[in-house]
C-alpha positions in Angstrom: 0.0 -9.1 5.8 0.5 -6.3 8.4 -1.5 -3.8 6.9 -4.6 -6.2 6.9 -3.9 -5.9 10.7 -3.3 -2.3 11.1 -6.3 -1.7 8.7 -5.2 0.1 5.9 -2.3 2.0 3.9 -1.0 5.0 5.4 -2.2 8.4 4.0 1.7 9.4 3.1 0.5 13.0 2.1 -1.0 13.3 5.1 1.4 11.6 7.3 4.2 13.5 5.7 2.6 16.9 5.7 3.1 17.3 1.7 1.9 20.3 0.0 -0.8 20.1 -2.2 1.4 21.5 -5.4 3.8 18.9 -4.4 3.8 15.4 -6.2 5.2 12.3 -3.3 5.8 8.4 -5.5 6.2 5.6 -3.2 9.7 3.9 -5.1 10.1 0.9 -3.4 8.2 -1.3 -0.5 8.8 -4.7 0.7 7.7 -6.9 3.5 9.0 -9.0 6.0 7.3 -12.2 7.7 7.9 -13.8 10.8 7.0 -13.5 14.0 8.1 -9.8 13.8 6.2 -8.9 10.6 7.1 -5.6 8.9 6.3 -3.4 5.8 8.7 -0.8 4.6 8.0 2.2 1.9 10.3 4.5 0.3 8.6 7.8 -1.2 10.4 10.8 -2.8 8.6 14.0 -3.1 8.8 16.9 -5.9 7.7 20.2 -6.0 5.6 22.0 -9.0 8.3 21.9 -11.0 9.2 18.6 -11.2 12.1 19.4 -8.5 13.4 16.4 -6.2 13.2 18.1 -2.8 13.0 15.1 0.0 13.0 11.4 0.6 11.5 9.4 2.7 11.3 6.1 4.8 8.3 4.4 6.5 7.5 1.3 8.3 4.9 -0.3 10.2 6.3 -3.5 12.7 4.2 -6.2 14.2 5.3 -8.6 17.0 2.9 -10.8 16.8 4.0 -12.6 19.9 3.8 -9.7 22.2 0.6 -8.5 20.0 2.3 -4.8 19.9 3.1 -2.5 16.6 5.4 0.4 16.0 5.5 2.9 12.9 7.7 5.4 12.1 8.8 7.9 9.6 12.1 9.5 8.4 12.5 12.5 6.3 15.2 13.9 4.2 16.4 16.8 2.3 17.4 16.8 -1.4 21.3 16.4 0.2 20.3 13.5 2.2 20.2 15.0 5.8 17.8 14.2 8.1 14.9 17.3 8.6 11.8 15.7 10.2 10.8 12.3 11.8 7.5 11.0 12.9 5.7 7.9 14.3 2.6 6.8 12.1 -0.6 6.0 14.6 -1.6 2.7 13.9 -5.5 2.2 13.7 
């Protein structure tokens, strides 16, 4: 599994700069094997009261041919625009 190479699960909060009043719920991940190995999450995040006010989408990529990663992140408003992306430093 990737994550056994990379170390250990995200911090999402952290990654994702979510306030502390705010609530973030990973809704979906899934992985991918091969020789390009891959672990996508989905997370929405909702304010203190209980409002929807972004999504996002996360992966971590390993080739293991090449022995090289990539990460990244994608954020989006309530509306579904894009506000913020990111690349996740891999341990």
């Amino acid at each position: 599994m990737l994550l056994e190479r990379i170390a250990a699960i995200p911090n999402f909060e952290a990654i994702f700069g979510v306030a502390a009043d705010h609530r973030l719920d990973q809704v979906r991940s899934r992985s991918r094997g091969g020789a390009l190995r891959g672990t996508f999450w989905n997370h929405e995040e909702y304010d203190a009261d209980g409002r929807l006010v972004a999504r996002y989408e996360s992966f971590q990529e390993l080739d293991t041919a090449a022995g090289t990663s990539r990460s990244g992140w994608v954020k989006y408003d309530a509306d579904g625009w894009v506000v913020d992306e990111g690349r996740i430093a891999a341990r």
